[in-house]
C-alpha atoms as one frame of an Amber mdcrd trajectory, in Angstrom:
protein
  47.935  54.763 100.751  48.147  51.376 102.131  49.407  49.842  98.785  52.311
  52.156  98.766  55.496  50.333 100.458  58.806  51.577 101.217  62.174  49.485
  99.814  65.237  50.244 101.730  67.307  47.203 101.272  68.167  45.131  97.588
  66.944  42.348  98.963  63.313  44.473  98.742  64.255  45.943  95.877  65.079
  42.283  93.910  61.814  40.602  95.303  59.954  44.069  93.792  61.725  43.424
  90.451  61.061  39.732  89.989  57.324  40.223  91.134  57.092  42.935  87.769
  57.147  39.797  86.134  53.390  39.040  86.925  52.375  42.640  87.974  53.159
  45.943  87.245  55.122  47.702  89.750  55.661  51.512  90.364  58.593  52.986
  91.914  58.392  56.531  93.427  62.174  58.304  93.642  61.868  60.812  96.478
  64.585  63.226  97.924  63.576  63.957 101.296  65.371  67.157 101.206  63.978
  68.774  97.612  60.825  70.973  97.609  60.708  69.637  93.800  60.158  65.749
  95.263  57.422  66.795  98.034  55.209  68.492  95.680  55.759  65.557  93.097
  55.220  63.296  96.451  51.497  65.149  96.905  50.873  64.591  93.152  51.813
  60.564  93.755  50.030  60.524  96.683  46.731  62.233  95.281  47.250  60.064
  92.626  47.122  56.804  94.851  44.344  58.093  97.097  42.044  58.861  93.916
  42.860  55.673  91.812  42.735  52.840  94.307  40.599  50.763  92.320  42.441
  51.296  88.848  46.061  50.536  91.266  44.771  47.656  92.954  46.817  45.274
  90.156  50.133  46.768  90.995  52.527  47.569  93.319  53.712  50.607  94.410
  56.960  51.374  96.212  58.888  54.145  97.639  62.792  54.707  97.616  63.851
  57.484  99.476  67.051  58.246  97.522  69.626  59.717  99.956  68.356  57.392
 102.427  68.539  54.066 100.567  71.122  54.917  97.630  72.369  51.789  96.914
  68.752  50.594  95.685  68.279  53.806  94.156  71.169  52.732  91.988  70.143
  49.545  91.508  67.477  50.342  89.832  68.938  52.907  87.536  71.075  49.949
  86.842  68.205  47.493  86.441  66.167  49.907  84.542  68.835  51.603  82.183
  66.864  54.862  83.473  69.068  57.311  84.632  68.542  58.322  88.175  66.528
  61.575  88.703  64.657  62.576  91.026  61.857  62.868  91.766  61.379  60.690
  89.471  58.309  57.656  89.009  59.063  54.695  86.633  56.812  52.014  85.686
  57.794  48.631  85.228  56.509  46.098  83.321  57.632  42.532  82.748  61.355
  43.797  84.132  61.467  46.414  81.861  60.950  50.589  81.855  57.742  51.285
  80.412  56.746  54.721  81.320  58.495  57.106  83.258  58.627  60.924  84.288
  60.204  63.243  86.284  60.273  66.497  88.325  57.097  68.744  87.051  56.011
  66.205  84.909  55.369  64.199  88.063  51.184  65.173  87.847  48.285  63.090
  89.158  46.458  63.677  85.924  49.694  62.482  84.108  50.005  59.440  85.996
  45.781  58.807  85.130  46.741  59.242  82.240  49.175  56.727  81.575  48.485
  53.927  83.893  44.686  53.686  84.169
């Protein structure tokens, strides 16, 4: 999962947003404390590990939300998606264009949408 990088500051967080501009990024919400968020966790990480060829045009970044809650907020903010998690969103161009959360956090529902 080398393409998979962790955000804990806005500074990160602004620099991830602006780059959407030119490449799709993915943002993975994860509560370190919920059993929900580590099995959606596996799912994202099977997901990453199986489709490194179809991810290798965007960015993928991790926000661990108790952890880092100001830029989990931000991007609720930045996204006008309201915070779940776990929860992935996919950006394009600055904008929300997929997202999902808890149990609909799958591997074959993440294939499905961004390959």
């Amino acid at each position: 999962m080398s393409n998979l990088k962790e955000i804990q500051s806005l500074d990160e967080w602004n620099a991830a947003f602006e780059a959407s501009s030119s490449r799709p990024l993915v943002v993975f919400k994860h509560s370190t404390t919920c059993p929900v968020s580590a099995n959606a966790y596996t799912e994202f990480s099977n997901y990453l590990k199986n489709n490194e060829a179809a991810s290798a045009d965007t960015d993928f970044v991790l926000v661990k939300v108790i952890e880092s809650r100001p830029v989990s907020n931000q991007i609720a903010e930045d996204t006008s998606v309201k915070h779940e998690s776990p929860q992935v969103i996919l950006i394009k161009d600055k904008a929300k264009y997929w997202t999902a959360s808890h149990w609909s956090i799958t591997e074959a529902h993440m294939s499905a949408v961004m390959n």
